[in-house]
C-alpha positions as CSV (number, residue, x, y, z in Angstrom):
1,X,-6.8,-0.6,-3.7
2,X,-3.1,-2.1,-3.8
3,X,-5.0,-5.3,-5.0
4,X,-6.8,-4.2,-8.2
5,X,-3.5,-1.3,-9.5
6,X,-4.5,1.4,-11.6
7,X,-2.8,-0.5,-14.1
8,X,-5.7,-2.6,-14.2
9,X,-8.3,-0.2,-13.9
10,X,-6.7,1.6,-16.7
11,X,-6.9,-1.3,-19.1
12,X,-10.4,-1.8,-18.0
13,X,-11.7,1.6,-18.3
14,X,-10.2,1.4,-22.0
15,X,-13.7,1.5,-24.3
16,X,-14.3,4.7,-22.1
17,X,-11.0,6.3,-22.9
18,X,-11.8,5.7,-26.2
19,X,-14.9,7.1,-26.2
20,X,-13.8,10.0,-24.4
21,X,-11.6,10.6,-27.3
22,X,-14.2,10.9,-29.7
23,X,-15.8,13.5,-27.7
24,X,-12.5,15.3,-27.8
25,X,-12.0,15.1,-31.3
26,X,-15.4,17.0,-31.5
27,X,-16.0,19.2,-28.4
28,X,-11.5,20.1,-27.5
29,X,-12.2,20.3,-23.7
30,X,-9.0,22.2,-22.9
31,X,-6.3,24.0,-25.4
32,X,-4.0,21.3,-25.2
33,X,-1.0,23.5,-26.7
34,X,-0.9,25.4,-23.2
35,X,-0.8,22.2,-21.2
36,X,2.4,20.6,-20.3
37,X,2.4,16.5,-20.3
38,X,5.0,14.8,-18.6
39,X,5.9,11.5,-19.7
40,X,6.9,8.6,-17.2
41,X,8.7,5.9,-18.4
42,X,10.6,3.1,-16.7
43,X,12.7,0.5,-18.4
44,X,13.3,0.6,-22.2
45,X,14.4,-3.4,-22.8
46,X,13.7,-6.1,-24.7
47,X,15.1,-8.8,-22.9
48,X,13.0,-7.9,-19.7
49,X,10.5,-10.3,-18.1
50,X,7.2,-9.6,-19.2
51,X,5.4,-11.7,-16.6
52,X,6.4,-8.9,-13.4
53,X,7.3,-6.1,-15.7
54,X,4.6,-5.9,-18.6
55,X,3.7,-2.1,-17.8
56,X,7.0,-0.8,-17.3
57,X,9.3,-2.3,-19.7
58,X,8.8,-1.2,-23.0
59,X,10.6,-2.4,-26.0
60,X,13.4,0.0,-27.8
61,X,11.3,-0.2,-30.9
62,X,8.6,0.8,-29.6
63,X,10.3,3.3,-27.9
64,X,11.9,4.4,-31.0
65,X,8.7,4.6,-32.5
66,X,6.9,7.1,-29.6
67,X,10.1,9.6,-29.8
68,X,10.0,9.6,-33.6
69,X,6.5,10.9,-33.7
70,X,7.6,13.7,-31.3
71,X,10.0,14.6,-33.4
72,X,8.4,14.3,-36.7
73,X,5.1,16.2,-34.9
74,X,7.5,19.3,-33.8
75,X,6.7,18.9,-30.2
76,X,8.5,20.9,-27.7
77,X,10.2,17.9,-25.6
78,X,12.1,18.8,-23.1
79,X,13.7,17.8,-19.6
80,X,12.5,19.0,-15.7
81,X,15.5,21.7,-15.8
82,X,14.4,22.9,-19.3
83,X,10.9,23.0,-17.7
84,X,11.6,25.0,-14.8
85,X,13.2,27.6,-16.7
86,X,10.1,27.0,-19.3
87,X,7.9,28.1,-16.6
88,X,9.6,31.4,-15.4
89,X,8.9,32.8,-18.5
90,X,6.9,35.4,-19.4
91,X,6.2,34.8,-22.8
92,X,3.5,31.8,-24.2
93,X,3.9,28.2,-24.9
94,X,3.6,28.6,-28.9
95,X,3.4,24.8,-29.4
96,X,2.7,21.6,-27.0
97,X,5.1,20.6,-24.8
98,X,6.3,17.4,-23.5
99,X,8.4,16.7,-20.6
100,X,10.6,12.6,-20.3
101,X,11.2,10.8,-17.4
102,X,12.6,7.8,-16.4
103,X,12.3,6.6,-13.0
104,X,14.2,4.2,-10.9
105,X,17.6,4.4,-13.0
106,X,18.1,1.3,-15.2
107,X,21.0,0.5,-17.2
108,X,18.8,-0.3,-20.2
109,X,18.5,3.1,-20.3
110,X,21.9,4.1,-21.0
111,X,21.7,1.3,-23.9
112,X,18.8,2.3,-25.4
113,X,17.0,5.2,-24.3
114,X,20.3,7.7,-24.3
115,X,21.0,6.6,-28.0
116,X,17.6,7.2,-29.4
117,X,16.9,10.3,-27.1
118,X,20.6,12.0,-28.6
119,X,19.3,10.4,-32.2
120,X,16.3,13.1,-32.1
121,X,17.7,16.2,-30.5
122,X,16.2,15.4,-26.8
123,X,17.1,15.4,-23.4
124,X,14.9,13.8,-20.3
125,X,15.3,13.6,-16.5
126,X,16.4,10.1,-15.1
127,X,15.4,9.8,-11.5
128,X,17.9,7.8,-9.8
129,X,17.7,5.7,-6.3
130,X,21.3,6.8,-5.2
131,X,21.4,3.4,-2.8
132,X,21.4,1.3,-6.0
133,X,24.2,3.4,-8.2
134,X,26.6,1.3,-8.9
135,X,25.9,-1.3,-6.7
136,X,25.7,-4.0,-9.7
137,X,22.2,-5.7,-7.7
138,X,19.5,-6.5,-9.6
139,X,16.4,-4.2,-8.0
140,X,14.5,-6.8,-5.4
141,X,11.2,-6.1,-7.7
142,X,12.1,-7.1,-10.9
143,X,12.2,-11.0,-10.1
144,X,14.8,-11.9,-12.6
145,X,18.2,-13.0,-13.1
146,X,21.0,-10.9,-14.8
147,X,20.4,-10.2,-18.7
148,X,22.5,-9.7,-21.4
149,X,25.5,-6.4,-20.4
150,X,24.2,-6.3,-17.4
151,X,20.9,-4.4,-18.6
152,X,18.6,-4.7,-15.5
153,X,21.4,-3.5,-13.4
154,X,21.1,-0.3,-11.7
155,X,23.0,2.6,-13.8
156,X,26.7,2.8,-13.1
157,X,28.6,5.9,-12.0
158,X,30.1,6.1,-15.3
159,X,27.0,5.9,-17.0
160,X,25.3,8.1,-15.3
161,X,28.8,10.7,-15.6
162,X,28.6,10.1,-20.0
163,X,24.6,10.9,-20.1
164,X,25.6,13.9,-18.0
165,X,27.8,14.8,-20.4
166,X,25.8,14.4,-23.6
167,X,23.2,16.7,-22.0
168,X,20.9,14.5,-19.8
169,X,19.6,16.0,-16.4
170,X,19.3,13.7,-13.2
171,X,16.9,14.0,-10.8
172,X,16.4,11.5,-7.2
173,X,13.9,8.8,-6.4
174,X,15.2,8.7,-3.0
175,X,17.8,6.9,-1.6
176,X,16.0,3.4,-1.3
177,X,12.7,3.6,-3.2
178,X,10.5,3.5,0.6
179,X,6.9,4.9,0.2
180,X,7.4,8.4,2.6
181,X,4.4,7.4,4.5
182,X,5.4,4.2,6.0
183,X,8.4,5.4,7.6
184,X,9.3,7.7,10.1
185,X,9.5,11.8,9.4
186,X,13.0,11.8,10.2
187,X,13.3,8.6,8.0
188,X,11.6,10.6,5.3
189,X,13.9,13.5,5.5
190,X,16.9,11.7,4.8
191,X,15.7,9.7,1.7
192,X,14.9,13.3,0.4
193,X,17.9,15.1,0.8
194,X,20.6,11.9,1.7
195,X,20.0,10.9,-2.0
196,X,20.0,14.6,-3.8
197,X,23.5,15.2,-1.8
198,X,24.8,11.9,-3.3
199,X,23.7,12.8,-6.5
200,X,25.3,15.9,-6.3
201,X,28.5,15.2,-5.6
202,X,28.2,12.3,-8.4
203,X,27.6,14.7,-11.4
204,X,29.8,17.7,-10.1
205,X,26.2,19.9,-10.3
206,X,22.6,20.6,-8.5
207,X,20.1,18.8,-9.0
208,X,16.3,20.4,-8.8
209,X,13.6,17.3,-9.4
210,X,12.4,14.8,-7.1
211,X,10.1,12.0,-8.5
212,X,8.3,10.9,-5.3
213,X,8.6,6.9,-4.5
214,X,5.2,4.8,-6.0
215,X,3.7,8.4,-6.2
216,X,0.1,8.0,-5.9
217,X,-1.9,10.0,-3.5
218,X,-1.3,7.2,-0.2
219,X,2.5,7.1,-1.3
220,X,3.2,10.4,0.2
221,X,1.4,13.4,1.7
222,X,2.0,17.3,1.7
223,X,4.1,17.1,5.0
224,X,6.6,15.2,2.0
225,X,6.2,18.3,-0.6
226,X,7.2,20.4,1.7
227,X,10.3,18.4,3.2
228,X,11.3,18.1,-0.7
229,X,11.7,21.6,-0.9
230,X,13.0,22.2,2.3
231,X,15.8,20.0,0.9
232,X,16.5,22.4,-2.0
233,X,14.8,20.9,-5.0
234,X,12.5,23.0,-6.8
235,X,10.2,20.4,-8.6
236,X,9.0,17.4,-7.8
237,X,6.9,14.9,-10.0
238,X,4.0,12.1,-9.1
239,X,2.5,9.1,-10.4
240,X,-1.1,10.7,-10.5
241,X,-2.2,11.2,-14.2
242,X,-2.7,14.5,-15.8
243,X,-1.1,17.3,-17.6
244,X,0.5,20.9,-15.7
245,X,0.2,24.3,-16.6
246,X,2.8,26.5,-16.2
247,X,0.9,27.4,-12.9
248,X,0.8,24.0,-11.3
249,X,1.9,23.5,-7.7
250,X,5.9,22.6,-8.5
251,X,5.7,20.2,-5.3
252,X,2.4,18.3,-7.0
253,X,3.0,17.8,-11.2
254,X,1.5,15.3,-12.7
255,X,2.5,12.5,-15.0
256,X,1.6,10.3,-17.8
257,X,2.8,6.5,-17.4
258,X,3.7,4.9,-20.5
259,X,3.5,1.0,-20.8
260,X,4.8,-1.8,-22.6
261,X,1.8,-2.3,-24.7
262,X,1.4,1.5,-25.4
263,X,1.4,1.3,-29.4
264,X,1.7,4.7,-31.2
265,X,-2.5,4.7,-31.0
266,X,-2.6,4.6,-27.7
267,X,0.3,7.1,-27.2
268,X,-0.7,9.6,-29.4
269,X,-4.2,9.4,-27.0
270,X,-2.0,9.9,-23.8
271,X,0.2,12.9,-24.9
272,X,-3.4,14.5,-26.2
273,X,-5.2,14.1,-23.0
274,X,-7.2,11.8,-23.3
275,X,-6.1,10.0,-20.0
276,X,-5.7,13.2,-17.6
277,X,-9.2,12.0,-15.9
278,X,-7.6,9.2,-14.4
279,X,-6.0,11.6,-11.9
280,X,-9.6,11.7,-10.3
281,X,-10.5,8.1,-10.5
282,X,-7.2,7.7,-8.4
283,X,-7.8,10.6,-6.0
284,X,-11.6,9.0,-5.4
285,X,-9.9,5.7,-4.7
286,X,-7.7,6.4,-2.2
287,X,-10.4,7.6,0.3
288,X,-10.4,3.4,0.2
289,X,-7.4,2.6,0.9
């Protein structure tokens, strides 16, 4: 199924999704104030190139738009550490949460998404690929040349070290962004825990979230969940649609991808559910692949 992504599927499947929403609207198929979305997002930039990065680079005012909603809506938005703590406790979610993410670590990030995120009170986890911090090399999938300060670069140490400070969380990617199944179990091991050691020593502090490489279901199996707890995280996140409960396998969570051309519409449908039965479309299609 690599040759027809879920991204594509997704955009397909769109008059469904709608529909699905007007059965929502009318028959609430799950109490959506006890279910936990978590948000993935990539690049926040405006300069990116569209033609290789259409689903995963967003534009700040859109952006900008999404966490205005949230805040203007009351949601309880929240990082992965918040989240962990969230779910050790006793007492009910009283209001809908959601849970940011960034993966990969972009610089855009730190001049865009940290401003607007501090702007409305929030914090989010920013996985980072510790073989690329600081490097200054453009990552091999993006395609382009160098944009204005250096925006598709890779976050720098110091960066990374101010976001700490102004209350961001850092997770890993890895150390190199190599889907866990093609390489060896020893190979495996070390992207884990190589790249949460690095991380560590980086931001003076522990970090508990992993965000799993590609993250479908033929990106990694449960040999991998249990090598990422082994190496001392306590969470770690996918790329297969749906929302968590507090009761969710920490090792399995589930994510919501926001794109490029996700306007406030389509967002509003994500963070309300309307898109968690993807999850099953992608489980079906990997018995394909």
């Amino acid at each position: 199924m690599r040759t027809f992504s879920i991204h594509n599927i997704v955009k397909f499947l769109k008059p469904i999704i709608y529909t699905n929403k007007l059965i929502n609207s009318v028959i609430p198929s799950k109490n959506i104030v006890n279910s936990i979305i978590i948000l993935g997002y990539h690049s926040i930039s405006g300069y990116r190139n569209l033609k290789y990065s259409h689903y995963y680079s967003i534009d700040p005012q859109l952006f900008n738009i999404h966490m205005n909603y949230l805040h203007d809506i009351n949601f309880n938005v929240i990082n992965l550490m918040e989240f962990q703590e969230m779910i050790k406790a006793p007492a009910l979610i009283d209001r809908q949460t959601i849970v940011l993410t960034f993966d990969d670590g972009y610089a855009d990030s730190y001049f865009y998404a940290y401003p607007i995120l501090k702007k409305n009170g929030f914090s989010a986890t920013f996985f980072l690929i510790s073989s690329f911090i600081d490097s200054k090399t453009i990552f091999p999938w993006l395609r382009e040349s160098l944009i204005p300060r250096g925006e598709n670069l890779p976050l720098s140490a110091d960066q990374i070290l101010e976001m700490t400070r102004g209350g961001m969380d850092f997770g890993s990617h890895s150390h190199s962004h190599q889907r866990l199944i093609k390489i060896s179990q020893k190979e495996a091991f070390k992207e884990i825990q190589g790249s949460k050691t690095y991380i560590e020593d980086l931001i003076g502090r522990k970090i508990n979230s992993f965000s799993y490489p590609y993250g479908s279901w033929t990106d990694f199996n449960r040999s991998h969940q249990e090598m990422t707890k082994l190496a001392g995280y306590e969470l770690a996140v996918t790329s297969i649609y749906g929302s968590n409960t507090k009761d969710s396998n920490p090792f399995l969570l589930k994510r919501i991808p926001i794109y490029g051309n996700d306007s406030l519409s389509a967002f509003k449908m994500k963070i309300n559910g309307s898109y968690d039965w993807i999850g099953g479309l992608q489980k079906l299609f990997s018995f394909f692949t």
